[in-house]
C-alpha positions in Angstrom: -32.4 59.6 36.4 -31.4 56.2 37.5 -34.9 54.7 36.6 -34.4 55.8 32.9 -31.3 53.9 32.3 -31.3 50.4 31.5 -29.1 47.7 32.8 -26.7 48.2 30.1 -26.6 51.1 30.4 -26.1 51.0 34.8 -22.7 48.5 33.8 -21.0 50.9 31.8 -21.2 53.5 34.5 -20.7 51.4 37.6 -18.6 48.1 35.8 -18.6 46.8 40.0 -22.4 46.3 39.6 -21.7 42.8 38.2 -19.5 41.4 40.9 -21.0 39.3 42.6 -18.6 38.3 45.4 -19.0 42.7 46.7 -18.4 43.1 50.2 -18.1 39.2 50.9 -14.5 38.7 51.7 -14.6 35.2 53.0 -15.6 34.0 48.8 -12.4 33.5 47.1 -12.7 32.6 43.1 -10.7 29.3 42.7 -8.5 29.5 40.1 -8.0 26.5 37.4 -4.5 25.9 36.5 -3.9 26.3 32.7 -4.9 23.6 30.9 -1.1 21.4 29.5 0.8 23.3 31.9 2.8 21.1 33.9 2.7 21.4 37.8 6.3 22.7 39.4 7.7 21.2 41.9 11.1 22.0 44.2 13.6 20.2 42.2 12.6 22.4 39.1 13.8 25.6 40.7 16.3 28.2 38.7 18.8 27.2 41.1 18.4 23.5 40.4 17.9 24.0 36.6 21.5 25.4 36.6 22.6 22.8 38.6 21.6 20.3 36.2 22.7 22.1 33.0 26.2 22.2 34.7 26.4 18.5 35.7 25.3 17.6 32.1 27.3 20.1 30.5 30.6 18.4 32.5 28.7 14.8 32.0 28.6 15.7 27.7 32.8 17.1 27.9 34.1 14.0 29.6 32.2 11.9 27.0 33.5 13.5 24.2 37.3 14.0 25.9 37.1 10.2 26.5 36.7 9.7 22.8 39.2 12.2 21.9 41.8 10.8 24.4 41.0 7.3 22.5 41.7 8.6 19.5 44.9 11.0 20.5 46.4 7.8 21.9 45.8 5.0 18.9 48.5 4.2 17.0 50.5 5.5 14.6 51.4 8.9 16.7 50.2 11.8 15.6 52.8 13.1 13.4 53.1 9.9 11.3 49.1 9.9 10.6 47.4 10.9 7.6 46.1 14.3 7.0 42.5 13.4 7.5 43.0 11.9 10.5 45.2 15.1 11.6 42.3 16.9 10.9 39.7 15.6 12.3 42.0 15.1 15.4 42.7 18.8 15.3 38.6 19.5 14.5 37.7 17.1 17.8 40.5 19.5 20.0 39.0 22.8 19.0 35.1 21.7 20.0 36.4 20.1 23.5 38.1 22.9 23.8 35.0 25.4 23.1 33.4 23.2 25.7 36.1 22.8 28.2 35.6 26.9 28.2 31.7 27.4 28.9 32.1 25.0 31.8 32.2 26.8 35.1 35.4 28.1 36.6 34.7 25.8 40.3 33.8 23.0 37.7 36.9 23.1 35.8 38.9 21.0 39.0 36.7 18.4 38.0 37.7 18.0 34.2 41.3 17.4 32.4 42.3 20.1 30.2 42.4 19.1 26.7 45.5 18.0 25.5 47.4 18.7 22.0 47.1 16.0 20.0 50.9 15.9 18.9 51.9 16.1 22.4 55.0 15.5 23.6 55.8 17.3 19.9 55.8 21.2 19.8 54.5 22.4 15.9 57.1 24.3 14.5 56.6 26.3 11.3 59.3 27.3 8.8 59.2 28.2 5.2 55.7 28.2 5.4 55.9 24.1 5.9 54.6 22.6 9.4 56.9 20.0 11.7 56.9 18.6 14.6 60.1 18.2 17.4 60.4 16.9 20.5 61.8 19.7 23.0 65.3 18.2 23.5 65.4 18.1 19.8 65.4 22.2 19.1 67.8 23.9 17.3 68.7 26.9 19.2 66.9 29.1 16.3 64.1 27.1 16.8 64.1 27.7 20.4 63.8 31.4 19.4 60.9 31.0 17.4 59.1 29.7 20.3 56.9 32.4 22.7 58.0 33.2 25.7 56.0 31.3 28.7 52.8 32.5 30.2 53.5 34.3 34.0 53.1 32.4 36.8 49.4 32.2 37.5 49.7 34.0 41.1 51.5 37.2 40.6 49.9 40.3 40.8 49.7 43.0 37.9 52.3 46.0 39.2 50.2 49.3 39.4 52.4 52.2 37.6 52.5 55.4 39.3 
């Protein structure tokens, strides 16, 4: 039977006849890298990778807090600036502040926290028109507009029974 088939015919029923490294152990095939892939070394690890992002990612927030803070702090104050420049004061806050957030809670030592830009000034609202007071300077129903303060940041949550 094995005389009549051809050798096409012998690979489809034994596919291991055309090995030819069969019962020699000691050949190994040398594989060739991919050619444009890049070589990887130890400082390209995952755990380096994210090492990096995060030392960038706190590099790219003090860059643009520095900015901010030189902006915040150029005369006039705040309050006596024009709209625009209320707004893009306000704008600049709210993307160092979605950045101050994705950096990592250990990290966060490292960094300032973003600060109001009308700080010392709390923004009061009333009749649907915005202001701005220093503390000392509240009326006692403005006081009561204000929220209460956040809890002390090491208490514990009471378990109810």
């Amino acid at each position: 039977f094995e005389n009549l088939m051809t050798k096409d015919d012998k690979f489809y029923i034994y596919p291991s006849a055309k090995r030819t490294n069969v019962g020699k152990p000691w050949i190994r095939k040398v594989i060739e890298p991919v050619p444009g892939h890049k070589k990887t070394d130890s400082n390209k690890w995952p755990a380096q990778e994210k090492a990096d992002k995060i030392e960038t990612q706190i590099e790219s927030y003090k860059t643009i807090n520095l900015a901010y803070e030189k902006l915040r702090n150029q005369a006039p104050h705040f309050i006596n600036k024009t709209k625009p420049e209320q707004e893009k004061l306000l704008a600049m806050l709210s993307d160092l502040g979605s950045k101050y957030f994705q950096i990592e809670l250990t990290d966060k030592p490292n960094v300032n926290r973003p600060v109001h830009p009308f700080a010392p000034y709390l923004k009061l609202e009333s009749n649907g028109e915005v202001y701005y007071k220093l503390l000392e300077d509240l009326t006692a129903e403005e006081k009561r507009q204000l929220p209460p303060p956040p809890p002390p940041a090491n208490t514990k949550k009471q378990v109810l029974a």
